[in-house]
Structures are given as structure tokens and as C-alpha cells.
C-alpha positions, 0 to 999 in steps of 0.5 A: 500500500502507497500511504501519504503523510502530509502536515504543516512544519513541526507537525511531525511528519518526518518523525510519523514517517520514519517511524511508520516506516521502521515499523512496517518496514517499508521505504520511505521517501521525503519530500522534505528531504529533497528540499533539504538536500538541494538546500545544502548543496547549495549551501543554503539556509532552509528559509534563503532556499524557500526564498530562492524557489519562490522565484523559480519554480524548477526546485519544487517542480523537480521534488514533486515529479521525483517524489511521485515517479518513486512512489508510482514505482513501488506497491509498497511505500511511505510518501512524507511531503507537504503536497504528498497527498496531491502528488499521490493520488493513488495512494491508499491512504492518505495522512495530514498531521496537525498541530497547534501553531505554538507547539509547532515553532517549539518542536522546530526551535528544539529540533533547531536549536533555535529560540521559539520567537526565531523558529515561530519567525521563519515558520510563519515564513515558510509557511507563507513561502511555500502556501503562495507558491503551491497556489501560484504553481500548482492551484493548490490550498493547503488549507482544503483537506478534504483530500485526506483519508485521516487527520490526527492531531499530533499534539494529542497523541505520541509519535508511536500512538499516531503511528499504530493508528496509522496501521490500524487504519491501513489494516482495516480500511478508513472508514 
């Protein structure tokens, strides 16, 4: 089964999905990751390179074709990006993790290393970065979920409750 894991920064999907992927022992793929990885090859900072790829739209255009060829290539997988949900549409199941703006930037600042005011700056930075240009590139909303098989809220369970969660829905089928 294709499972999609979406969610808005430090809503923990990168954590969801490495342990989803442990778990059941399937690949993961990251869409965050290849962002990251083109930012550190260019020797970017995340918030300069979200700043660059507003202006070209080749960065995101390469992560969300890569990152939906990879996945149509398997039976098998964990797809864990902003757009995953989109980008797979043939995934059988399809997660948004939420959580509250403030327990976000915390989790970014300790992740980080940062101060809570510096991770809630460049939060609400990427975020709007990144919501304006999946409207202008793609027409997409990210505030519409009604793509998504399942919603939790992060902020209420632990990473391993939202991950058996996740196998249970699989398993049994949303309902």
C-alpha cells in the first residue's frame, strides 16, 4: 500500500514517517528531504532556499515529479511531503498531521536549536513561502483537506500512538 503523510512544519511528519516506516518496514521517501538536500548543496539556509524557489519554480517542480515517479514505482511505500497527498493520488491512504501553531515553532526551535520567537519567525515564513507558491504553481490550498483519508492531531497523541493508528487504519480500511 502507497500511504501519504502530509502536515504543516513541526507537525511531525518526518518523525510519523520514519517511524511508520521502521515499523512496517517499508521505504520511505521525503519530500522534505529533497528540499533539504538541494538546500545544502547549495549551501543554503532552509528559509534563503524557500526564498530562492519562490522565484523559480524548477526546485519544487523537480521534488514533486521525483517524489511521485518513486512512489508510482513501488506497491509498497511511505510518501512524507507537504503536497504528498496531491502528488499521490493513488495512494491508499492518505495522512495530514496537525498541530497547534505554538507547539509547532517549539518542536522546530528544539529540533533547531533555535529560540521559539526565531523558529515561530521563519515558520510563519515558510509557511507563507511555500502556501503562495503551491497556489501560484500548482492551484493548490493547503488549507482544503478534504483530500485526506485521516487527520490526527499530533499534539494529542505520541509519535508511536499516531503511528499504530496509522496501521490500524491501513489494516482495516478508513472508514
Amino acid at each position: 500500500m502507497r500511504i501519504t503523510i502530509s502536515g504543516l512544519p513541526g507537525s511531525g511528519t518526518t518523525t510519523v514517517a520514519k517511524l511508520l516506516s521502521t515499523e512496517l518496514s517499508t521505504e520511505l521517501i521525503s519530500a522534505g528531504g529533497m528540499f533539504r538536500q538541494i538546500a545544502n548543496e547549495k549551501n543554503l539556509e532552509l528559509e534563503q532556499f524557500s526564498k530562492l524557489a519562490e522565484n523559480n519554480d524548477d526546485f519544487d517542480r523537480q521534488i514533486d515529479e521525483e517524489q511521485k515517479e518513486e512512489a508510482m514505482k513501488r506497491e509498497n511505500v511511505i510518501v512524507e511531503g507537504r503536497l504528498s497527498g496531491f502528488f499521490v493520488p493513488d495512494a491508499g491512504l492518505k495522512i495530514w498531521l496537525k498541530a497547534p501553531l505554538e507547539i509547532r515553532a517549539r518542536r522546530i526551535a528544539g529540533r533547531e536549536g533555535t529560540t521559539y520567537e526565531e523558529a515561530l519567525y521563519a515558520m510563519k515564513n515558510r509557511e507563507r513561502s511555500e502556501n503562495m507558491r503551491y497556489e501560484k504553481y500548482y492551484g493548490i490550498n493547503l488549507d482544503d483537506l478534504s483530500i485526506y483519508d485521516l487527520i490526527i492531531d499530533s499534539s494529542k497523541w505520541s509519535e508511536r500512538d499516531i503511528v499504530m493508528m496509522i496501521i490500524k487504519a491501513a489494516k482495516e480500511g478508513v472508514k
